[in-house]
FIMARTOR-956665 format. One record per residue: residue number from 1; residue in one letter; x, y, z of N, C-alpha, C in turn. Coordinates in steps of 0.02 Angstrom, whole numbers. Layout:
FIMARTOR-956665
SITE seq type   n.xx   n.yy   n.zz  ca.xx  ca.yy  ca.zz   c.xx   c.yy   c.zz
SITE NUM    A      X      Y      Z      X      Y      Z      X      Y      Z
...
***
This chain:
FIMARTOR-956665
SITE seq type   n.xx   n.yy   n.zz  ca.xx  ca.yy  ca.zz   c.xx   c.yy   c.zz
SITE   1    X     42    -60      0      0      0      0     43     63      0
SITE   2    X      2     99    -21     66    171    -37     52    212     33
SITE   3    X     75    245     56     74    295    125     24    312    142
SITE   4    X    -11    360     73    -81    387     77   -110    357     81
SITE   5    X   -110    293     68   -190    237     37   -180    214    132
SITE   6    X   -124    198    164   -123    184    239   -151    220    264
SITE   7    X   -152    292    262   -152    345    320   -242    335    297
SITE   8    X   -252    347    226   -336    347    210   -380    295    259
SITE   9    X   -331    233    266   -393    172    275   -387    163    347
SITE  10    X   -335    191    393   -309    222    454   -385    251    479
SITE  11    X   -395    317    425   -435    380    464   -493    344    476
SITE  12    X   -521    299    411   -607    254    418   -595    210    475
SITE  13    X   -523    183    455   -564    118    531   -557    151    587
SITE  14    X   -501    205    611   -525    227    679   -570    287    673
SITE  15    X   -615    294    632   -657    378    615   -603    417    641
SITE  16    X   -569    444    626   -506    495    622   -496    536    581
SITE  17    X   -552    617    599   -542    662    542   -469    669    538
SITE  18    X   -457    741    468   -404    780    483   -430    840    528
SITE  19    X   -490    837    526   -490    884    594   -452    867    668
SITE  20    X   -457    789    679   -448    758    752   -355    773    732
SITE  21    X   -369    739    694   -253    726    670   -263    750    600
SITE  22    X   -190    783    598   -186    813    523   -142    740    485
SITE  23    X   -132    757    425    -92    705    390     -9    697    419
SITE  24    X     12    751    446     83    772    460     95    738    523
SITE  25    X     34    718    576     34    685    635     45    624    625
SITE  26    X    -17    610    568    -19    524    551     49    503    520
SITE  27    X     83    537    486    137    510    462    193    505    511
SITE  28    X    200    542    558    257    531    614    207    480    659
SITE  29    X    174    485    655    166    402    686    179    339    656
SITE  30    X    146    353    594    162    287    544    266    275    541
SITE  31    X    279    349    555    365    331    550    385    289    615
SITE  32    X    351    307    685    360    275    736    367    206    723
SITE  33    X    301    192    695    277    116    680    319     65    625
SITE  34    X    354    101    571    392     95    526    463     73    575
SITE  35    X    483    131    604    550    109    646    560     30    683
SITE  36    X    497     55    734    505      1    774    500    -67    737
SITE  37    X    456    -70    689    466   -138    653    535   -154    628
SITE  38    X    568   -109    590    639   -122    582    704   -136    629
SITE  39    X    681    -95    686    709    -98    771    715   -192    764
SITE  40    X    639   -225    777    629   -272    807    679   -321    737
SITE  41    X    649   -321    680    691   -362    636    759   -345    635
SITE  42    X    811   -316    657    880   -303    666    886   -320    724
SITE  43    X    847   -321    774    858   -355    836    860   -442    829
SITE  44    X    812   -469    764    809   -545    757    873   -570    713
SITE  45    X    893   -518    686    964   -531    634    984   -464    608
SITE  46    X   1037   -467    593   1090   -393    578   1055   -381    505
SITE  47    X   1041   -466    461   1052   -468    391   1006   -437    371
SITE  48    X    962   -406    389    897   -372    362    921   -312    343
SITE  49    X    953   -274    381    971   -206    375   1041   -195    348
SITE  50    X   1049   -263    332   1151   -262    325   1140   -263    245
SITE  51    X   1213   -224    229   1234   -203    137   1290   -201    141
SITE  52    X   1325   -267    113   1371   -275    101   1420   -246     19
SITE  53    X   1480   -205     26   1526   -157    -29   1561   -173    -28
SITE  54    X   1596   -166    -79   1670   -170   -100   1688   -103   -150
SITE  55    X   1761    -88   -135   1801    -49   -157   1861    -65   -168
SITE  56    X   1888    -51   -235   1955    -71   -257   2006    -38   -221
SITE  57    X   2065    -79   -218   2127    -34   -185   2176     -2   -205
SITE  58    X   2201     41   -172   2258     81   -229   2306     76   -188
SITE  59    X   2382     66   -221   2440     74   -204   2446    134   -179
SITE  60    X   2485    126   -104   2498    179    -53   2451    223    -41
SITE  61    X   2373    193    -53   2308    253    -27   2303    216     61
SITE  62    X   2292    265     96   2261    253    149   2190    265    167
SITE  63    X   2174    314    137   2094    336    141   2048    311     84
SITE  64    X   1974    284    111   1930    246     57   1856    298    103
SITE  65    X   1827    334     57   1774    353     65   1735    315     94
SITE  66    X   1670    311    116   1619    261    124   1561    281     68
SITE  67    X   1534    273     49   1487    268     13   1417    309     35
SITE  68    X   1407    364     -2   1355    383     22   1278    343     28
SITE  69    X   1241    374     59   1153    336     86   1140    341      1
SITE  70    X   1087    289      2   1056    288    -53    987    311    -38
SITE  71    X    933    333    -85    854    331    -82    839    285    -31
SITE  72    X    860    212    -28    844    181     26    871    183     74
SITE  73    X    907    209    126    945    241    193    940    296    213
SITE  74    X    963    317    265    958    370    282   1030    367    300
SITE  75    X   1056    333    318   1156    322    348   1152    256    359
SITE  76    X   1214    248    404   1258    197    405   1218    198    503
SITE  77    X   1210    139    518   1182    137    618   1244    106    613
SITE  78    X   1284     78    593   1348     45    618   1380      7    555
SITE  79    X   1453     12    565   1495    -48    519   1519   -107    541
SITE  80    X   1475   -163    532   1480   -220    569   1550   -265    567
SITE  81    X   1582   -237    500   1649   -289    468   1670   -266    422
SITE  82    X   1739   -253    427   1781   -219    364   1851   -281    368
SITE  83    X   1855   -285    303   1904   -353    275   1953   -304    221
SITE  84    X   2023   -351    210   2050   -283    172   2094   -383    127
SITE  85    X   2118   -369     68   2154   -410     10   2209   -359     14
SITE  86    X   2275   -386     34   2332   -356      0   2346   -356    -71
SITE  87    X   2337   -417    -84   2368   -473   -144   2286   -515   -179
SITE  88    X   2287   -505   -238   2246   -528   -276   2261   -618   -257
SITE  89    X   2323   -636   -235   2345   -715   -209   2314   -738   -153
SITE  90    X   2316   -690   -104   2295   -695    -19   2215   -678    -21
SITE  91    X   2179   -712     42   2132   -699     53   2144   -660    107
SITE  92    X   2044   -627     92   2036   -572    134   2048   -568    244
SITE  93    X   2086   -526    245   2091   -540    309   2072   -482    354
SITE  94    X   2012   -476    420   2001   -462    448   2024   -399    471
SITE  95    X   2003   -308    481   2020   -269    506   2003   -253    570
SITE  96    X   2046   -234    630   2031   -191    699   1995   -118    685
SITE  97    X   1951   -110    707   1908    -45    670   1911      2    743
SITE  98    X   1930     74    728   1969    116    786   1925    184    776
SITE  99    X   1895    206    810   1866    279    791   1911    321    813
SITE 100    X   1977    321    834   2029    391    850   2091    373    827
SITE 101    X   2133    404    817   2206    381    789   2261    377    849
SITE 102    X   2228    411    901   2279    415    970   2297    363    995
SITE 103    X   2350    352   1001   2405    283   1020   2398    218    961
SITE 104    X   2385    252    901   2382    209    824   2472    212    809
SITE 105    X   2488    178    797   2542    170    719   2535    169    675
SITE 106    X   2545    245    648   2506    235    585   2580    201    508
SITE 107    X   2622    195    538   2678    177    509   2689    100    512
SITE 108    X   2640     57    546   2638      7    547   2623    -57    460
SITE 109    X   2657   -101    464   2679   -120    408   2661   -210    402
SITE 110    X   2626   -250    441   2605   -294    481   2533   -302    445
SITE 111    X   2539   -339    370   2485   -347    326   2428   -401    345
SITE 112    X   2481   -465    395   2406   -482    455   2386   -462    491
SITE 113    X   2390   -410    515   2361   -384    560   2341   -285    560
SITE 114    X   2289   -283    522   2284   -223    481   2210   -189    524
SITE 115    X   2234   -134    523   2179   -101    553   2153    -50    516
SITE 116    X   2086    -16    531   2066     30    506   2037     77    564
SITE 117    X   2044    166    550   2024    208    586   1957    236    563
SITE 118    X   1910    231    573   1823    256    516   1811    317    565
SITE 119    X   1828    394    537   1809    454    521   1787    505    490
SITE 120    X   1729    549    500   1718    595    443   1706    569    385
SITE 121    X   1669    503    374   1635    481    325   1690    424    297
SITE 122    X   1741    434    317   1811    384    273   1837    330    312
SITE 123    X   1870    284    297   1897    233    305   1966    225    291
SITE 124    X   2012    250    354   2084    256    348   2121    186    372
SITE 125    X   2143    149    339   2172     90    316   2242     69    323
SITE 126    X   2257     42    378   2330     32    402   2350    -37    399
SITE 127    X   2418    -66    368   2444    -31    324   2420      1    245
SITE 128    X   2448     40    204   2414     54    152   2457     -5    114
SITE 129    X   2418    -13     68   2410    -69     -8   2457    -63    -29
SITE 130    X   2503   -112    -51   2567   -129   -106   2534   -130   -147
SITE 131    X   2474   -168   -178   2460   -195   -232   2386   -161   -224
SITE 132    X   2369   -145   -315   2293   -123   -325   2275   -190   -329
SITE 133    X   2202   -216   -303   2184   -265   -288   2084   -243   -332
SITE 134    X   2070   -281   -352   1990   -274   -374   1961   -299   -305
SITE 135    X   1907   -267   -287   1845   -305   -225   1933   -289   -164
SITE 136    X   1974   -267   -158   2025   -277   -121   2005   -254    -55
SITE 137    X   1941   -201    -39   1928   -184     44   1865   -209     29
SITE 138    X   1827   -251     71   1758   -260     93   1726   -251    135
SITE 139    X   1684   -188    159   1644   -154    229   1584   -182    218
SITE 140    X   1552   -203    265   1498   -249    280   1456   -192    333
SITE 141    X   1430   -164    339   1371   -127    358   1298   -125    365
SITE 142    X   1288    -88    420   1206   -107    449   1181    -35    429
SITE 143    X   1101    -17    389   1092     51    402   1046     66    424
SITE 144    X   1006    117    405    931    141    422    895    135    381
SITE 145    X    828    149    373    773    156    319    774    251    312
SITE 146    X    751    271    269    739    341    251    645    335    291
SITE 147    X    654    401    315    571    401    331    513    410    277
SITE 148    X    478    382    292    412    387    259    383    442    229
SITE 149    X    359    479    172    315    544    174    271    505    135
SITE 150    X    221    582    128    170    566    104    161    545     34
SITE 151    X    197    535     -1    197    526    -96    230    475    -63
SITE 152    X    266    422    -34    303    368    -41    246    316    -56
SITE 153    X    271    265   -115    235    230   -131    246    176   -120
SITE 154    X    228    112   -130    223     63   -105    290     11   -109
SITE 155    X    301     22   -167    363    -13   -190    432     20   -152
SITE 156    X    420     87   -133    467    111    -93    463    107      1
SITE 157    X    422     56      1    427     62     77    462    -39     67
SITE 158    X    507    -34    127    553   -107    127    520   -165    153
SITE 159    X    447   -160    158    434   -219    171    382   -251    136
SITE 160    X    382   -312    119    342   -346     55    260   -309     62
SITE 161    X    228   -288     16    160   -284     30    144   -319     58
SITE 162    X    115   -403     55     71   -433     96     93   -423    168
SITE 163    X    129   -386    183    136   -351    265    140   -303    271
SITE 164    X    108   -245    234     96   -189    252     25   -163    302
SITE 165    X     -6   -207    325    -38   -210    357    -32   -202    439
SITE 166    X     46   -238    432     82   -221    506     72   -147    519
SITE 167    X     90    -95    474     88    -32    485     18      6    489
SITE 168    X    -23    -25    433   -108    -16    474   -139    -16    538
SITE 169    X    -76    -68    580   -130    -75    621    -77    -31    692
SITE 170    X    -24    -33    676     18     11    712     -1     63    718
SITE 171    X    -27     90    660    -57    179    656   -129    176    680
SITE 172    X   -167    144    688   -219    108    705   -223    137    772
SITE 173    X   -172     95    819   -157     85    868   -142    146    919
SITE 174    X    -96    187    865    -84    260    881   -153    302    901
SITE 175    X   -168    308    832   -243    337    827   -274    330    888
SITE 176    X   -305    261    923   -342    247    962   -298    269   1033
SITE 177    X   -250    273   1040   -213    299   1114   -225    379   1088
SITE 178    X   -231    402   1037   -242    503   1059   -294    499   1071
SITE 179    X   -355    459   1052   -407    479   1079   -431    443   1146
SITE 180    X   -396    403   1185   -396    363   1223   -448    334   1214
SITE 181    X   -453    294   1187   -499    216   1182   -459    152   1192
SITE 182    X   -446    154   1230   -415    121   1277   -422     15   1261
SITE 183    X   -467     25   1238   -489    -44   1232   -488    -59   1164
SITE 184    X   -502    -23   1111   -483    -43   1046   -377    -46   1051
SITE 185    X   -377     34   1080   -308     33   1080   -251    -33   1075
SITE 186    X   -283    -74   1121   -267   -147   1174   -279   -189   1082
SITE 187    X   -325   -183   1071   -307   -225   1015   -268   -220    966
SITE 188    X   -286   -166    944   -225   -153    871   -171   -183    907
SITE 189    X   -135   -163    950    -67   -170    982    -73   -243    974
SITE 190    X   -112   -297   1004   -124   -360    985   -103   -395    910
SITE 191    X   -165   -350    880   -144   -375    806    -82   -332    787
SITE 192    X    -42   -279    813     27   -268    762     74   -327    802
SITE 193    X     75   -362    854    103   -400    890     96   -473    846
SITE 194    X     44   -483    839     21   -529    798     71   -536    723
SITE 195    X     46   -483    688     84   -475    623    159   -476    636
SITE 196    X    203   -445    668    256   -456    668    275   -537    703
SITE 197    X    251   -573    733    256   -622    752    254   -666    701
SITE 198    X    197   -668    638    204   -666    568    239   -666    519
SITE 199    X    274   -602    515    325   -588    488    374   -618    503
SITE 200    X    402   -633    577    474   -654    564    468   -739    553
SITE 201    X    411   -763    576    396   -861    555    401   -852    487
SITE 202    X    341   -809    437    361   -838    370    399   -815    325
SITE 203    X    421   -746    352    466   -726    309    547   -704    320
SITE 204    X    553   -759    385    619   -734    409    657   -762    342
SITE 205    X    650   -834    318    676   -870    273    685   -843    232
SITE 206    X    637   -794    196    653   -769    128    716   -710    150
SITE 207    X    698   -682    199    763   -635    219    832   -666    212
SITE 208    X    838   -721    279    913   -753    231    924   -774    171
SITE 209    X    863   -785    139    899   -802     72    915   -735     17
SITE 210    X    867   -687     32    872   -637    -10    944   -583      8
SITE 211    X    954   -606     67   1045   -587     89   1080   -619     53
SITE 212    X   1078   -684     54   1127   -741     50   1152   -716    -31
SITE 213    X   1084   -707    -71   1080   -734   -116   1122   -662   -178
SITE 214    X   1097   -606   -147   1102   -532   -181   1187   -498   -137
SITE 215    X   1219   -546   -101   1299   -554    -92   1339   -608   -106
SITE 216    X   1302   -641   -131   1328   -723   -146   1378   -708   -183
SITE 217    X   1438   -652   -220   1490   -681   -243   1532   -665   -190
SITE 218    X   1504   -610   -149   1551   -573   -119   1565   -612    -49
SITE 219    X   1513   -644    -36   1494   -679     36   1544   -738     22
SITE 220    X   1546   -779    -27   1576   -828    -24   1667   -827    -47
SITE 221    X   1686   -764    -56   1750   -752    -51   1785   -737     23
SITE 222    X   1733   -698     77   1771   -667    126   1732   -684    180
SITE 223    X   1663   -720    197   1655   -718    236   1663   -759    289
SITE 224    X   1702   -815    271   1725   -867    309   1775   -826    345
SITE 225    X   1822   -790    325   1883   -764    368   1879   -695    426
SITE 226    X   1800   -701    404   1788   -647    462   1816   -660    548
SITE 227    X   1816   -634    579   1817   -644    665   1743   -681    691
***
């Protein structure tokens, strides 16, 4: 369902003018409701929210941008695993990830044991690269969703239609706590409890596979040598 067509079928089942709530209310609720569902599925596995990159390496670079948010993100909530290839020969081996440079070596030369400093959007890389390497750094990252407005359409919200209903009844739910009705309230909360209980039985599966499957060259080069 597209945003509007939610917030529309929202206002009938709880009679919810825009006199009672404007559209601008309903949608920061519906974002509430949006979050927390993503909250709870990153709480059942990283892989939902995780996007796995690669970036080639350059001789004697130390710094690798990160990649800006796409339409679908809003940032980066964390970098779960960064792997670095000296040698197109060697496999990928495991980086120490440092948010300050204080008491770093940055002159350090110790290609098993390679660290990275992640600042100001970049990825400073110790030691730097002998060799340009293809796929040679791999950052493995968790992000956000972009919030919801009102033109977002259906195909742009991350979770399959046949569960967009979770968010019906979340906003539902909302609805019925401003006006305190207390006892419908009790249900929606039921049924969004319900649906996500739903969600993760039948469609946790398709989640690992639709990970597995949309990193599968990259997964099966480096991810055995992770930590």
């Amino acid at each position: 369902m597209d945003v509007s067509v939610i917030i529309s079928k929202s206002r009938t089942q709880t009679s919810t003018s825009v006199g009672q709530k404007s559209d601008a209310l309903m949608l920061a609720d519906l974002n509430t409701v949006y979050k927390e569902i993503f909250s709870r599925l990153a709480t059942k596995s990283k892989k939902y929210t995780r996007q796995t990159y690669t970036t080639n390496t350059v001789v004697g670079q130390n710094e690798y941008n990160i990649p800006k948010p796409t339409v679908s993100e809003t940032g980066i909530k964390r970098l779960l695993n960064i792997s670095v290839k000296y040698s197109s020969a060697w496999d990928y081996v495991p980086c120490k990830m440092y948010d300050t440079s204080i008491g770093i070596d940055s002159s350090a030369t110790d290609t098993n044991n390679p660290y990275c400093i992640v600042r100001d959007g970049s990825i400073f890389l110790y030691p730097a690269p002998t060799e340009a390497v293809t796929w040679g750094l791999v950052v493995d990252r968790q992000y956000l969703p972009i919030d919801l407005t009102i033109t977002t359409t259906s195909a742009n919200i991350k979770l399959p239609v046949e569960y967009h209903d979770v968010m019906l009844s979340g906003l539902n739910m909302w609805n019925y706590w401003d006006k305190q009705i207390f006892d419908k309230q009790w249900v929606m909360k039921q049924a969004f409890e319900e649906w996500m209980m739903r969600i993760i039985e039948e469609w946790w599966a398709d989640i690992e596979s639709w990970y597995e499957t949309s990193n599968a060259e990259i997964i099966a080069e480096w991810e055995k040598f992770l930590p």
